[in-house]
N, C-alpha and C positions, 0 to 999 in steps of 0.2 A: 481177811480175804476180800469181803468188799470193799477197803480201802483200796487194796492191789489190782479190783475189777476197775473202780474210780479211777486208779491213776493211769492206766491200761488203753481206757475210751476217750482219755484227755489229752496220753503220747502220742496215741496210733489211732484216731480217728478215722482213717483211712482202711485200716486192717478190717475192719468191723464192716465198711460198704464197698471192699474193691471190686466184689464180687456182681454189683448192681451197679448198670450203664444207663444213661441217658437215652444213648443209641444203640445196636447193639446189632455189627455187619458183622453175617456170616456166611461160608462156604463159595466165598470169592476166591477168583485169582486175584492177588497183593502184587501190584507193579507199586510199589513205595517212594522211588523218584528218582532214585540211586542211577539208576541204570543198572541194575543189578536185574538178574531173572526174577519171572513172575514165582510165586509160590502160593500153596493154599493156607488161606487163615482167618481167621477174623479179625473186627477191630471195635474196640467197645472208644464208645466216648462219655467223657463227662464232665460235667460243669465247663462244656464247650470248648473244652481239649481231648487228643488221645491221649487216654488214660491207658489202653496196654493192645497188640499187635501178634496175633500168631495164632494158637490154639487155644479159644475162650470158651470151652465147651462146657466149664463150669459155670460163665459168666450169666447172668439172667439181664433181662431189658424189657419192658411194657413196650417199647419199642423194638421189634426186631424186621432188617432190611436184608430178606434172602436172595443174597449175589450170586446165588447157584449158578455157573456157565455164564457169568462178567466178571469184567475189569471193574477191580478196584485200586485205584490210585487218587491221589494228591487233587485238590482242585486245580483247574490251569491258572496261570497268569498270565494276561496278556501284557505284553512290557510295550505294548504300541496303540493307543487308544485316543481319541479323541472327544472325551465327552462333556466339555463346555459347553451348558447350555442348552443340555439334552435333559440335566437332570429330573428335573422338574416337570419336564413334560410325559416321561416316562420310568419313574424311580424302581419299579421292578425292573429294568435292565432287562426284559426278556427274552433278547438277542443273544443277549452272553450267556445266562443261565442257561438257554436251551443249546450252547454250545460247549458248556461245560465250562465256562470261564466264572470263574469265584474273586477273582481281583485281576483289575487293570488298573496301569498307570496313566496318568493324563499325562496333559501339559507338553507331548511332544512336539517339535518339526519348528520350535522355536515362540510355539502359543498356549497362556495358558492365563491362568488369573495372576495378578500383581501381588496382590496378599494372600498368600498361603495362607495365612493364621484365620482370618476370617471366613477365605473358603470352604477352609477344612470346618469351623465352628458350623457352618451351615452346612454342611454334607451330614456330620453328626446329627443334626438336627430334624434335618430332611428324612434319612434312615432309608440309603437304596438297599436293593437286595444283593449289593455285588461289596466288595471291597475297593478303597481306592487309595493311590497314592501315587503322587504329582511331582512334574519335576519341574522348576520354573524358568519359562519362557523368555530366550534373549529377544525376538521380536517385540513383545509385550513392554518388556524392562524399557527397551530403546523408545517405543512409542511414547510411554510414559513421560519420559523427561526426552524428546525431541521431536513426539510427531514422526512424521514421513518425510523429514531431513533428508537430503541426500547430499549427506557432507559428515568428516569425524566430530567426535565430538567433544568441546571442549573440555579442559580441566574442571571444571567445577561439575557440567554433566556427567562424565565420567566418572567422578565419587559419587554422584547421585547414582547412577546405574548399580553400581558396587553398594550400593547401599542398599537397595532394593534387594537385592542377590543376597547378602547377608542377613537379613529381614525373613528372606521366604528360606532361606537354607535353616536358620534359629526355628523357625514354625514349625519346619517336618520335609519339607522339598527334599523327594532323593537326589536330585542336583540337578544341571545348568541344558535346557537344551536349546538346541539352534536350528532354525529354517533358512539356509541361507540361498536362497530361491526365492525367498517371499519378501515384500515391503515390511518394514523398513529394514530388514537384517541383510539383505542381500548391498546395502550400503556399509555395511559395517568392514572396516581391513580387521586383520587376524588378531593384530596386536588387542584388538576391542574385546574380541571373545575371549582370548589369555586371558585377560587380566580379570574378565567375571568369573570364568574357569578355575582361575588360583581362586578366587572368594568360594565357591562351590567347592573346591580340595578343601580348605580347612576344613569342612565339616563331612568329610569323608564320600562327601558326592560325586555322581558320575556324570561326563559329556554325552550326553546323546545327542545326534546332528541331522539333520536331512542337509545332506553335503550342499553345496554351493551347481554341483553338475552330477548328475548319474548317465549322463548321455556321451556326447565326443571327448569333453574333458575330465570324465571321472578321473582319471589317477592322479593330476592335479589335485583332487579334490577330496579323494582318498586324502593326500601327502598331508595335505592342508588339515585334515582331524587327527591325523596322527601326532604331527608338530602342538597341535593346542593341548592333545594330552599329558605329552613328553613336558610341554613345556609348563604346563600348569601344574602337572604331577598327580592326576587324575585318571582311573578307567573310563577307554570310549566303548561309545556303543552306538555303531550305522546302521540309521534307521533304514528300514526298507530297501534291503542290498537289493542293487538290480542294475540293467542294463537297458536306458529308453532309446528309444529309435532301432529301425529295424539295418540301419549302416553300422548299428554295436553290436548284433546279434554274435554270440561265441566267446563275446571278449570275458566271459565269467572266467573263461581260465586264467587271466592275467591279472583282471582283480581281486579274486579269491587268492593265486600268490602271494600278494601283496600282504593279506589279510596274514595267510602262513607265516609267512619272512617274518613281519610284525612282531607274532605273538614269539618267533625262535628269538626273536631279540630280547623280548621281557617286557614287549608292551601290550600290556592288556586293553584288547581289545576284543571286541565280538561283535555280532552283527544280528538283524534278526527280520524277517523276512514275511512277506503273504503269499499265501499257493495262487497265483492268480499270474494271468500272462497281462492285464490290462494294471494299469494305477487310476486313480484319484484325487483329483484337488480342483482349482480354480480355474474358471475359463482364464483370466488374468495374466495366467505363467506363458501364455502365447504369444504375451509382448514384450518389447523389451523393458526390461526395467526401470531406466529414466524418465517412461513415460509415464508413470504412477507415482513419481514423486511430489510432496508437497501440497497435499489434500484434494478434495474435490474438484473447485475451483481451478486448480490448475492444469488437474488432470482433463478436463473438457477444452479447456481453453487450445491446449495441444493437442487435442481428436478433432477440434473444429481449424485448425491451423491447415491448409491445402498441401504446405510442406511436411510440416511433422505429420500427417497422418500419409503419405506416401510413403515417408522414411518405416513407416513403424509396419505398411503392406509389404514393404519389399525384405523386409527383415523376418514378418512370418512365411514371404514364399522362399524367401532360402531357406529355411527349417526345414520346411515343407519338402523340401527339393533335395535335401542331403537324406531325407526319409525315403526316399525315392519314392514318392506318390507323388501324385497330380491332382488331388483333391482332398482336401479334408475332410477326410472319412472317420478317422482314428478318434477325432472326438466326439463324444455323446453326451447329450444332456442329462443330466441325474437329477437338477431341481433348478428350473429357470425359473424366479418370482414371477417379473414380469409377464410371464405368459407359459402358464403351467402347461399346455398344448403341446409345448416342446420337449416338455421330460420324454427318455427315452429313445430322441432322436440325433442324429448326429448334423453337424455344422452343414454339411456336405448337399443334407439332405432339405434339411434346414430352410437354404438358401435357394433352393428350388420351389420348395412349397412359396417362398413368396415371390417367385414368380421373374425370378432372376437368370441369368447366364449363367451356364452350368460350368465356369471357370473358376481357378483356384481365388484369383484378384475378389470376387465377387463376393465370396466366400469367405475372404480376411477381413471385406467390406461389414458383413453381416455381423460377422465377430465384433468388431469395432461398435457396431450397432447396438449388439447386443449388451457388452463394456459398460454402453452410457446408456443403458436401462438397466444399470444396479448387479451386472453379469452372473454368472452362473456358477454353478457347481457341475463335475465335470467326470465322467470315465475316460481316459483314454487308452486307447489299444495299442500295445506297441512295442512287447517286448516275447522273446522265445521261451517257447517252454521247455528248450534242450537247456536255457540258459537258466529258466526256473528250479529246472529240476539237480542239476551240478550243483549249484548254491545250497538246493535244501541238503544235500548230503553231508554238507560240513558238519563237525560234532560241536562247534560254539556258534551255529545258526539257530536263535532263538525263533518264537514266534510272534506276530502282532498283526490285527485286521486294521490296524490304522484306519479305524472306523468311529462312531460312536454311539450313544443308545438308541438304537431305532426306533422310531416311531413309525407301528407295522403300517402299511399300506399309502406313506409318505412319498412320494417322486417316485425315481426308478433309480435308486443309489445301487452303489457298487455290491454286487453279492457279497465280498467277503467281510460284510459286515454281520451277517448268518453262517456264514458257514466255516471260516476259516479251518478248528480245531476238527471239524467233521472232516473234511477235506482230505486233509492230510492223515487221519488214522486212516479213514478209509480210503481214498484211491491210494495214496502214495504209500501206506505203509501196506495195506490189506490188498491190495489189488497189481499196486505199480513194485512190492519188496524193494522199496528205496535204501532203508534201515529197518530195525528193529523195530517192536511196539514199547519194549522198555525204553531203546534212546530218545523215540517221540516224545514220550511221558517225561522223561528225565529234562528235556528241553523245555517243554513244555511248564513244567513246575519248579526242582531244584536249582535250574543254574540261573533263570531268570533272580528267585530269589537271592540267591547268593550275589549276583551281579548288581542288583538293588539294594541288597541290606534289607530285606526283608524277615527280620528274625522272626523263627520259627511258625515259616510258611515254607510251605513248596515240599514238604517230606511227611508220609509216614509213620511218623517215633513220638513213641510215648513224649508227653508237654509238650508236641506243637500244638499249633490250634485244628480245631476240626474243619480244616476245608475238605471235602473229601467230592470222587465223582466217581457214580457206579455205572458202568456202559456197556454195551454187547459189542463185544470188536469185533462180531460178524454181520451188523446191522446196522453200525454204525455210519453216516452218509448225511452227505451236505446235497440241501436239495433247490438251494437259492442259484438261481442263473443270473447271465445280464440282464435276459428278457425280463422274468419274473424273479425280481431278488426277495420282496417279503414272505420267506418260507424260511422256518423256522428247520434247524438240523434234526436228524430223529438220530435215535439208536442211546441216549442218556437217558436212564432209566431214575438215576434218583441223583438229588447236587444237595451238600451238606454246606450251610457256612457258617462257621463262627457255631459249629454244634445245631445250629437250625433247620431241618429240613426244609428247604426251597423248590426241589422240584422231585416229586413225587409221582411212581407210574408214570414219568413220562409229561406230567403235568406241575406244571409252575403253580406253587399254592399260596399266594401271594405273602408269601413272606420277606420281611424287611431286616435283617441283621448284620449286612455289609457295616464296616465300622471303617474309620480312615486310620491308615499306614501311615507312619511317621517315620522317618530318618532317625536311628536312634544316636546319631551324634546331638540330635534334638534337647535328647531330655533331661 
């Protein structure tokens, strides 16, 4: 008989502690990620997975998280992130955490680190409180082996780029993204991005792009990421579906088609979005793009030329002017180095305070000014919220703040780098009945994962891991504006990662157990 107890505790080690959790959630609603309805249940975890899901009323925990009247589901993933550079400055992520975000992806819009392998060694290292996983940057690739060229690039360069791509895709890169809007990518012809695209398909990775245009020529530019998937033989994924300028306002109906047509045909693609009528990036994108060719030096040389800097005012007051403003209002400062006094303010205004003509010419003058004082980071206002709200309704509109780790009380950066996942439960799902709270969630967790390759995240079920987020979907609210954006979301009651408790009552307890996400064609 004690032989039969010994071999017993040796087969079924298990049997003997299933009953004892690490963590131990009960008497929540279970929205698990499906998009399936909520239900009541618990969810025990252990040794930093779930270990079992439904009625644990046997289960015991030294830890127990009563979800009495909350949401229990998956932790989010944000699939749009930008946190190069932030790490270190702020390794609790306490932006995400208190939005309920348990893993994002970097490396979007075409920027990201050149060596995965080594990034990733130092994120392990470092030990944020979030999850990460990177997909690497054709802007990057291209600087790499040519600088700020504005020219194709030769055969030999072009195995070097592919080489790189092969290199960070082996490391873990969930695959190939693109800025084509930004120095140097917005030089690159299609044929460029294909051919690192096939290198990103052999290893099962995906294109994500910040298109070439979101504004007059979006559907060009739509066509243009669809043709790099078809042709690479890879899933896309458009960053930040939108419509800039206030002369596209409506046309979501005709690029959302697009996006339909698309997937009836059998090309996977999806899209993924921020609840926000304003965007984010660079003072820079205001001019044309030949004028930032070719590094520093060259770039002054052309701002100090009498000709090339007329050429480049008369090109942002046609912009200007197809916007149908008469002033550059639309943009605001989020973080001028040069002269911190300006965060918060827009060009417009800008250019008055120093005591100028209140014309649009003065205005692009200022800009330019500002250019060659090391330029700015950037909110701009300028797109509908009939058109926001149409796009979030799609059922393969993921989510992403396309933001990165804040550092609280820094510049006057864009809100939805706080609030994004508040946002949308609450006004849009609680308030505005856009959809459901299970399809928010399901977006929100499952299909990101699945569109990633993110094994066994984004779900619910016994052996994924324990990302989990417990929240009041009657309290839940985003409380960051333009004005004041360092405000942290309320209504997430507790955020589980990797089995750790990280944010507790509502309180971040500074814990570190984010671990880096690898591409499992990787291993």
């Amino acid at each position: 008989m004690r032989k039969l107890i010994w071999l017993f505790i040796v087969l079924f080690p298990v049997a003997l502690t299933a009953q004892t959790a690490d963590i131990l959630i009960k008497n929540g609603k279970i929205i698990n990620g499906t998009g399936n309805n909520w239900f009541y249940g618990d969810v025990a975890v252990v040794n930093n997975k779930i270990a079992a899901v439904g009625d644990l009323s046997a289960w015991k925990s030294a830890k127990i998280i009563d979800a009495a009247g909350m949401i229990v589901a998956p932790g989010f993933i944000d699939v749009h992130t930008h946190i190069e550079g932030d790490e270190v400055r702020n390794p609790t992520a306490d932006n995400f955490i208190y939005d309920g975000v348990t893993t994002v992806i970097t490396g979007n819009c075409g920027l990201s680190k050149v060596d995965i392998g080594n990034y990733f060694k130092w994120l392990d290292s470092l030990h944020l409180s979030i999850n990460i996983a990177s997909l690497v940057g054709h802007n990057d690739i291209r600087k790499a082996v040519m600088g700020t060229a504005r020219r194709a690039p030769t055969e030999a360069e072009m195995l070097q780029m592919e080489a790189i791509t092969r290199k960070a895709m082996q490391d873990g890169a969930v695959g190939l993204s693109t800025g084509l809007i930004y120095i140097p990518g917005t030089y690159a012809a299609t044929d460029e991005v294909v051919a690192l695209a096939k290198v990103a398909a052999a290893y099962h990775g995906v294109y994500a792009t910040h298109m070439r245009d979101e504004g007059d020529s979006v559907v060009p530019a739509m066509q243009e990421a669809l043709h790099i998937g078809t042709a690479a033989g890879l899933p896309v994924e458009i960053s930040h579906f939108k419509l800039s300028g206030q002369q596209n306002w409506g046309r979501s109906k005709e690029t959302l088609a697009l996006i339909i047509d698309a997937r009836k045909k059998g090309i996977d693609v999806t899209i993924d979005q921020y609840p926000y009528t304003a965007s984010s990036t660079n003072l820079g994108t205001l001019l044309p793009d030949w004028v930032l060719a070719d590094g520093k030096d060259s770039i002054n040389a052309r701002f100090n030329n009498p000709v090339i800097r007329e050429q480049v005012i008369a090109y942002m007051l046609q912009r200007l002017s197809k916007r149908k403003l008469k002033h550059f209002s639309y943009p605001v400062v989020a973080n001028y180095a040069f002269d911190t006094a300006f965060n918060g303010i827009s060009i417009e205004t800008i250019n008055l305070l120093k005591g100028r003509k209140h014309t649009a010419k003065a205005e692009a003058e200022t800009v330019l000014e500002m250019m060659q004082h090391g330029g700015a980071g950037m909110v701009f206002h300028g797109m509908s919220e009939t058109d926001v709200q149409y796009i979030m309704q799609y059922p393969f509109c993921m989510f992403g703040c396309d933001a990165g780790i804040r550092v609280f009380g820094e510049g006057v950066p864009h809100p939805r780098g706080y609030g994004s996942n508040a946002k949308i439960l609450g006004k849009y799902v609680r308030e505005e009945h856009l959809f459901s709270l299970e399809q928010a969630i399901r977006r929100m967790t499952s299909l990101p994962a699945q569109k990633f390759h993110l094994q066994n995240r984004g779900l619910l079920l016994p052996g994924y891991a324990a990302d989990i987020v417990v929240f009041n979907p009657d309290t839940v609210t985003d409380k960051a504006t333009y004005e004041k954006p360092h405000q942290y979301s309320e209504g997430f009651k507790y955020v589980v990662v990797n089995g750790t408790i990280t944010l507790k009552n509502g309180q971040h307890t500074g814990a570190r157990n984010g671990i880096t996400l690898k591409n499992s064609a990787s291993f």
